[in-house]
C-alpha positions in Angstrom: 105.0 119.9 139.5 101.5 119.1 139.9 99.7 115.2 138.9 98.1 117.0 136.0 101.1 118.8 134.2 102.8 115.2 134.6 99.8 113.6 133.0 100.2 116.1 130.6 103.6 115.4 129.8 103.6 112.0 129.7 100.7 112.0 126.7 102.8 114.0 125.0 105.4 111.7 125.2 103.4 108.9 124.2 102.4 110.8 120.9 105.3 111.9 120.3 107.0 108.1 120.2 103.8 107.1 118.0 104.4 110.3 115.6 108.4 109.3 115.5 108.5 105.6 115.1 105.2 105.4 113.2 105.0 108.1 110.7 108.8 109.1 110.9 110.6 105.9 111.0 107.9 102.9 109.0 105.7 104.9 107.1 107.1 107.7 105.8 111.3 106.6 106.2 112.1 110.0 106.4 116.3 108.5 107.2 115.7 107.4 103.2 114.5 110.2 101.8 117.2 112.4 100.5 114.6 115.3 100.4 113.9 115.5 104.1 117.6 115.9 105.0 116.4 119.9 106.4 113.6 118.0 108.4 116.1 115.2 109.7 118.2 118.3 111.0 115.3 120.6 112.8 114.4 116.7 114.6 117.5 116.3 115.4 118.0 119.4 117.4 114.4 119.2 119.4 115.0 115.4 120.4 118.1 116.9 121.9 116.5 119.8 123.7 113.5 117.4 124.7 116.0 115.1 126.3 117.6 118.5 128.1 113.8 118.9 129.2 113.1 115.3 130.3 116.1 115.1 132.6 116.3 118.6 133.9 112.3 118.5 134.5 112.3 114.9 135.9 114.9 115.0 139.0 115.4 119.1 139.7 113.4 121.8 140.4 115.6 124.7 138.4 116.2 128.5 140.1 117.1 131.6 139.3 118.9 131.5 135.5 118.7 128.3 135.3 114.4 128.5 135.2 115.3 131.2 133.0 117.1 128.9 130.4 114.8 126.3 130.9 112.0 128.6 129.1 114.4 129.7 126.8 114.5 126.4 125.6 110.9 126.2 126.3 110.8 128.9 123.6 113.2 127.7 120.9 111.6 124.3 120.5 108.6 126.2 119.5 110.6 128.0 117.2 111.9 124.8 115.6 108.7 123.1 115.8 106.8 126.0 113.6 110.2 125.8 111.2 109.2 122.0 110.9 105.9 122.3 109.8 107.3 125.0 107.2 109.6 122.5 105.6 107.0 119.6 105.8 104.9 121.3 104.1 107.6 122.7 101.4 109.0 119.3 100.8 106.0 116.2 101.3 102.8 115.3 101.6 101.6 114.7 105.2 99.3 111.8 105.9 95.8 113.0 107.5 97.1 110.8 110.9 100.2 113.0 110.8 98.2 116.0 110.2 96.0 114.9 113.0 98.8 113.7 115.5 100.6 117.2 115.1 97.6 118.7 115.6 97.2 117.2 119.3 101.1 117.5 120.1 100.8 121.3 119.8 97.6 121.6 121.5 98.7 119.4 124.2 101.8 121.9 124.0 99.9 124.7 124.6 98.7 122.9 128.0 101.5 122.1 129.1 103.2 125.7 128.4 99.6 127.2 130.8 100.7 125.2 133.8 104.4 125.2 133.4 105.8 128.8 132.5 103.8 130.0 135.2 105.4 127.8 137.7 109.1 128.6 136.0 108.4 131.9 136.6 107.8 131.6 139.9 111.1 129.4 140.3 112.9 132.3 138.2 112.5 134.9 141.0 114.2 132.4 143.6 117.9 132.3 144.1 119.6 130.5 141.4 120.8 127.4 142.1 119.2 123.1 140.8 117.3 122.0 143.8 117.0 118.3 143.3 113.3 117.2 143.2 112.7 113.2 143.4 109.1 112.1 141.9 109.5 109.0 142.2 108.2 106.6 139.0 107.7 109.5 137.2 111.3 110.7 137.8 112.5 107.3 135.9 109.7 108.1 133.3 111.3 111.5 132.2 114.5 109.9 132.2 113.9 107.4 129.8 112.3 109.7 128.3 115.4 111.5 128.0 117.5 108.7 127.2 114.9 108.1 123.9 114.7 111.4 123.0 118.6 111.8 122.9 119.2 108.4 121.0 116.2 109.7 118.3 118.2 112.8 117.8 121.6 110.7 117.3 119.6 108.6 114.8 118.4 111.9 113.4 122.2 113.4 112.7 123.3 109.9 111.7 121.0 109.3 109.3 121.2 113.7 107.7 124.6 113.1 107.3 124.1 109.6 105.5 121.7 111.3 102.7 124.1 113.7 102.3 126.5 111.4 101.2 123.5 110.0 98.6 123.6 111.1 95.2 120.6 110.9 92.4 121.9 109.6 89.4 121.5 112.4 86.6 118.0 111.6 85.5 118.4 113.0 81.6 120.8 110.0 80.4 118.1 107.2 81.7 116.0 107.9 78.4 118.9 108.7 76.1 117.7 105.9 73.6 114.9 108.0 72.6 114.7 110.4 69.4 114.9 114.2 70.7 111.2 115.7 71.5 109.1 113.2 71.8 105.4 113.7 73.3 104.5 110.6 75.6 101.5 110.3 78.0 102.2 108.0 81.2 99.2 106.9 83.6 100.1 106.8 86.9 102.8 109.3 87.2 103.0 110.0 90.5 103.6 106.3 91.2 107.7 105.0 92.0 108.1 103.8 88.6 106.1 106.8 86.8 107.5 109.7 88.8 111.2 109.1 87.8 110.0 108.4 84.3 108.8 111.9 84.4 111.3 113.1 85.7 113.5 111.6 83.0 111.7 112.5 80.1 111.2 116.0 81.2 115.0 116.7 81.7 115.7 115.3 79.2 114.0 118.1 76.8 110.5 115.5 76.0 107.0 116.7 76.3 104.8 114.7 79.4 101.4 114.0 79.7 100.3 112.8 83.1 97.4 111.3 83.9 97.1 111.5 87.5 93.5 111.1 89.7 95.0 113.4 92.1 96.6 117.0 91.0 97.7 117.4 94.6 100.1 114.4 94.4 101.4 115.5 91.0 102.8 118.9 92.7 106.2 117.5 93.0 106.5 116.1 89.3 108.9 118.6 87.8 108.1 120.9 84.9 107.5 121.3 82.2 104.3 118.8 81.0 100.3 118.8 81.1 98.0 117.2 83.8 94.8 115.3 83.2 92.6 113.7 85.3 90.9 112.1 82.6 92.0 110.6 79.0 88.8 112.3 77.6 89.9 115.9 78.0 92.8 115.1 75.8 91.4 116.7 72.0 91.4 114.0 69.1 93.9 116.0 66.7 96.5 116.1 70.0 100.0 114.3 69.5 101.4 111.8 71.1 104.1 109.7 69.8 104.1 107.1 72.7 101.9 105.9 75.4 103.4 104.4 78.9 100.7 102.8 81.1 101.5 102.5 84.4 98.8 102.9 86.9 96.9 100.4 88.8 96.0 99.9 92.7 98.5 99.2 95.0 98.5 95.2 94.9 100.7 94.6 98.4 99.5 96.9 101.0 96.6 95.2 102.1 95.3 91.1 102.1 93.4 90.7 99.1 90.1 90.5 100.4 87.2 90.1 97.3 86.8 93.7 97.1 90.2 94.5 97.4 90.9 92.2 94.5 87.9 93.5 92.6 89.7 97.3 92.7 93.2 95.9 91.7 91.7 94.6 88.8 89.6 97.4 87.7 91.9 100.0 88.1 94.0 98.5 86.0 91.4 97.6 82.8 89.7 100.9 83.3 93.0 103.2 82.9 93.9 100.4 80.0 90.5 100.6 78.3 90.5 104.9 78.5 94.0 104.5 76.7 92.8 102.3 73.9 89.9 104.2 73.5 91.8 107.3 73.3 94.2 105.5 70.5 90.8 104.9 68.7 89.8 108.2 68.1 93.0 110.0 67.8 93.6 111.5 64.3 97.5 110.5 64.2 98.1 107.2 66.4 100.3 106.7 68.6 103.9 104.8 67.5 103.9 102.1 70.8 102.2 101.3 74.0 104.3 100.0 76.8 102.0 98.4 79.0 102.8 97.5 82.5 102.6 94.0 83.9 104.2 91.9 86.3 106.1 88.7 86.7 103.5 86.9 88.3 101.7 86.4 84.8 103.5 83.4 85.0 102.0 82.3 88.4 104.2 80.1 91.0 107.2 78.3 90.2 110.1 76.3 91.6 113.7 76.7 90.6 112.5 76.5 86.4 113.9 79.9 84.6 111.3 81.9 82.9 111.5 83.7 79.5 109.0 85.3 77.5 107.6 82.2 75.7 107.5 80.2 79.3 103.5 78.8 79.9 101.8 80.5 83.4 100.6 78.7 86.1 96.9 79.6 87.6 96.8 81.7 90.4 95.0 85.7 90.9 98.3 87.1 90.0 98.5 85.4 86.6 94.7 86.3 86.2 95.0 89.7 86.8 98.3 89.8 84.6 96.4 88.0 82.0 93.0 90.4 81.7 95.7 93.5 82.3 97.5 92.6 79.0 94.7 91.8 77.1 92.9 95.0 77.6 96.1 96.7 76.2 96.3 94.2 73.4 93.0 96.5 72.1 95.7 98.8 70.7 97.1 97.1 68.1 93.9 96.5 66.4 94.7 100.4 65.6 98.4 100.1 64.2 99.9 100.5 67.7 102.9 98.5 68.5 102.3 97.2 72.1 104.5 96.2 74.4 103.6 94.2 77.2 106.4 94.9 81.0 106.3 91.9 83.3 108.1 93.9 86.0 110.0 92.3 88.6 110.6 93.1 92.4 111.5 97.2 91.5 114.3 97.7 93.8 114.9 101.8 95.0 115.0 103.6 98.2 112.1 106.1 97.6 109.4 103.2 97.4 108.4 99.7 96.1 109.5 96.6 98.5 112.7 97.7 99.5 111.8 100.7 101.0 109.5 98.7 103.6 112.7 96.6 103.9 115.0 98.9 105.2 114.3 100.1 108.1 113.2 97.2 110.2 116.8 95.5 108.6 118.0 98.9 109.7 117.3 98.2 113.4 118.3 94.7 113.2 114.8 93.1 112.7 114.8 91.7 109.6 115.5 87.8 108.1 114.4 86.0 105.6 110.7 84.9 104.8 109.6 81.3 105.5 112.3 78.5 103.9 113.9 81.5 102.1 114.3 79.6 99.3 111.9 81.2 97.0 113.3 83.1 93.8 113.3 86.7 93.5 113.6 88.5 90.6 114.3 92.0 90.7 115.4 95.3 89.0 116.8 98.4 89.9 114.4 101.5 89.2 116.8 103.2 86.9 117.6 99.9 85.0 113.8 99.7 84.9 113.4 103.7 83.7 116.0 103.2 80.9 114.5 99.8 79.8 111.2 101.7 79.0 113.3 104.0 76.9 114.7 101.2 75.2 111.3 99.3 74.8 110.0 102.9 73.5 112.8 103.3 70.8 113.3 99.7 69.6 110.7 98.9 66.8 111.1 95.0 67.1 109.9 94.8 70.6 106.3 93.5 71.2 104.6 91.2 73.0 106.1 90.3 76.5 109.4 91.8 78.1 110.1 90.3 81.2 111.8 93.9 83.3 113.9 92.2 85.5 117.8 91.8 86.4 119.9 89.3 84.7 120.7 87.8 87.8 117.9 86.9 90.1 118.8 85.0 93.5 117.1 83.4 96.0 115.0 85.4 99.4 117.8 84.2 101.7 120.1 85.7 99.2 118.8 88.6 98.9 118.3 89.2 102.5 121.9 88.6 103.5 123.0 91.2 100.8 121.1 93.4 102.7 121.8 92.9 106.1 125.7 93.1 104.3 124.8 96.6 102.7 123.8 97.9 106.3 126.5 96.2 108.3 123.6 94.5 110.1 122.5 91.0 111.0 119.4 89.3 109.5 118.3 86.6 111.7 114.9 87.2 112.5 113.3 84.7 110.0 109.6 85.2 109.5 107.6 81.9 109.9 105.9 81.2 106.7 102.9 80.3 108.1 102.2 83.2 110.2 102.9 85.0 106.9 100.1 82.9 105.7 97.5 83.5 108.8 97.6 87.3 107.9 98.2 87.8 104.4 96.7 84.7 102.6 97.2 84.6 99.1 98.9 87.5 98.9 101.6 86.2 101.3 101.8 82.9 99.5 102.3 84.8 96.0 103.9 88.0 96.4 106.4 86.4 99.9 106.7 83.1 100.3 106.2 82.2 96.1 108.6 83.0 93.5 109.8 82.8 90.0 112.9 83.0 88.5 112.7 85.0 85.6 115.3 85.7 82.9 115.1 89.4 80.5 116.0 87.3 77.6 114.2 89.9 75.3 116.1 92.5 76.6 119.3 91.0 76.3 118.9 90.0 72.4 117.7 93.4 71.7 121.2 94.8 73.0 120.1 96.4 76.2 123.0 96.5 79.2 121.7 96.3 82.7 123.7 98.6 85.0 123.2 97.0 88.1 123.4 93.0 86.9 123.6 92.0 90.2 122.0 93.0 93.4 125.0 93.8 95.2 126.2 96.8 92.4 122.5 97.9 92.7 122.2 98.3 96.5 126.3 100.1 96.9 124.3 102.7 94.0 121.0 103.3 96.1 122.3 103.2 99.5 
């Protein structure tokens, strides 16, 4: 095998390790994702024949048949590979660096097939027989190649049979406290929370309205209910019984730089201020507006529990909170009950904190953050879904409703429940001030802060929590 189709090969390797553990493994979780379980399966079988490849390709030159299986093989991955990008396609939304990185694979593919059937051919028509073929480094390359390749596709049957086993709770009975046939609207439905809300209400026989800035994205929200992209193209004499107002920028995936902070907080009062405005000049007014918030309206705390009627301490989180909820206070100036969720840390395999969690705990990697003493209140996304519900149908709710478990427990906690849940360890604490150096404030708030907030609203209005504590609500996810 010539320098070139070894150069060749070995950049495919490399992108084919970046397109696994990078989009595959961190970004996308694919092991997590119930719906990928067909994709898990096709990866699983061309790791293996990759490894057959590496190993065969690396120390022997084959003969005869066996340079005849070898582009048999040659031929089925690409058979599986065009299968894959079927079922990619069918069942999520590829990222344009996905898009981009299979696009190189299967040109580099192409090369590699130019130079090497040729040269199987020509070992084809030689007596049959594995002529061992030493290239030295490059031998050991392939073979750890191979070894890689074979442990991915063990990780890829592992972890198909695993979501097998995984079962989606039956989403109709999350929103069973509402009256039958109920219109809602909900802004940022294609978000964790707002996608199984949708999915809820719509099983369960109500009428959705989505306000989505993407109709790509909203291609997987099941039927039946209407898309809008914006609150204006909704006519004044249209009903809608309640309003759920979800969407806002992403506030941890990136350090909160001033414009990054600027776009957290005007996604949010810009969405809010549409759906008062909307309230204003409909002819029959909405009943309620649930309005999202979060737990850090309350700002950093120690070990003191939080209800409802607890004072905040400054910080940008309790800003942001702050102008969030007043923008959606605006509604009752029209009649509109309005409810105001301080969410918690939403805990769920599909997204949200935990989902960035798992698979570095997975592979052993994770620990807790700085002293790992900070609070950490949380809820499980169903728990979360059905409180909506229950805020929606219960006329005497207003004002602030803290969303989170009964039973909030500390980051060291929290980890080790995890670690427990995975049959993994989790001794790889973070240091608190790295945390610091590259996430700033949004390390110091969102990581290495905490509160400990109670759902004391919740409980006196008679909601139950299914998952009270974190352990019930991790055996149900995982």
């Amino acid at each position: 095998m010539t320098p070139l189709l070894w150069s060749l090969i070995a950049l495919q390797i490399v992108m084919g390790v970046f397109d696994t553990f990078y989009h595959h493994e961190f970004t996308e979780r694919l092991a997590w994702r119930p719906s990928q379980r067909g994709e898990l399966k096709l990866h699983a079988v061309r790791n293996g024949l990759y490894a057959l490849l590496f190993a065969v390709l690396g120390w022997c030159q084959p003969q005869g048949v066996f340079a005849l299986l070898v582009l048999a093989v040659l031929a089925a991955e690409i058979v599986i590979t065009l299968t894959d990008f079927v079922e990619e396609d069918l069942t999520r939304r590829l990222s344009p660096s996905e898009r981009i990185n299979h696009t190189l694979l299967a040109i580099n593919y192409g090369a590699i097939l130019m130079l090497l059937v040729p040269l199987l051919i020509d070992w084809a028509m030689q007596p049959t027989a594995i002529v061992p073929a030493y290239a030295g480094l490059l031998s050991w390359i392939a073979a750890a190649a191979a070894v890689g390749a074979g442990l991915c596709g063990l990780r890829d049957v592992t972890a198909a049979r695993r979501l097998a086993r995984m079962s989606q709770p039956d989403a109709a009975g999350l929103v069973a406290a509402l009256p039958p046939a109920q219109t809602i609207l909900i802004t940022g439905a294609t978000g964790f929370i707002g996608a199984r809300l949708v999915a809820s209400l719509t099983a369960a026989g109500h009428h959705v309205i989505a306000l989505v800035r993407d109709p790509g994205r909203a291609a997987g929200l099941p039927p039946p209910l209407t898309l809008v992209t914006r609150l204006d193209q909704l006519a004044s004499d249209t009903r809608i019984d309640a309003i759920v107002n979800l969407a806002g920028e992403p506030i941890g995936n990136a350090p909160w730089t001033a414009a990054k902070r600027d776009r957290i907080l005007q996604s949010r009062l810009a969405t809010t201020e549409a759906v008062v405005a909307l309230i204003a000049r409909l002819a029959r007014k909405p009943k309620v507006l649930v309005n999202g918030s979060a737990i850090g309206w309350y700002g950093l705390w120690q070990d003191q529990p939080l209800t409802e009627s607890a004072k905040p301490h400054a910080c940008f989180s309790h800003d942001l909170c702050e102008a969030w909820e007043q923008a959606a206070r605006g509604a009752e100036a029209h009649g509109v009950r309005v409810a105001l969720l301080r969410i918690g840390l939403v805990v769920g395999r599909d997204g949200g904190f935990l989902a960035r969690m798992l698979t570095p705990f997975e592979f052993g990697l994770g620990g807790p953050l700085g002293s790992g003493l900070q609070w950490m209140s949380w809820i499980e996304r169903d728990d979360l879904v059905r409180l909506i519900a229950h805020v929606l149908a219960t006329d005497t709710m207003a004002g602030p409703v803290n969303a989170t478990a009964p039973l909030p427990l500390r980051n060291l906690a929290f980890t080790a429940e995890l670690a427990r849940c995975l049959r993994r360890p989790a001794l790889l604490r973070v240091p608190a001030g790295l945390l610091r150096r590259i996430g700033g404030d949004l390390a110091e708030e969102l990581l290495l802060g905490g509160q400990r907030v109670v759902p004391n609203k919740a409980l006196s209005s008679g909601f139950v929590f299914r998952h009270q504590s974190l352990r019930s609500a991790l055996e149900s996810i995982l």
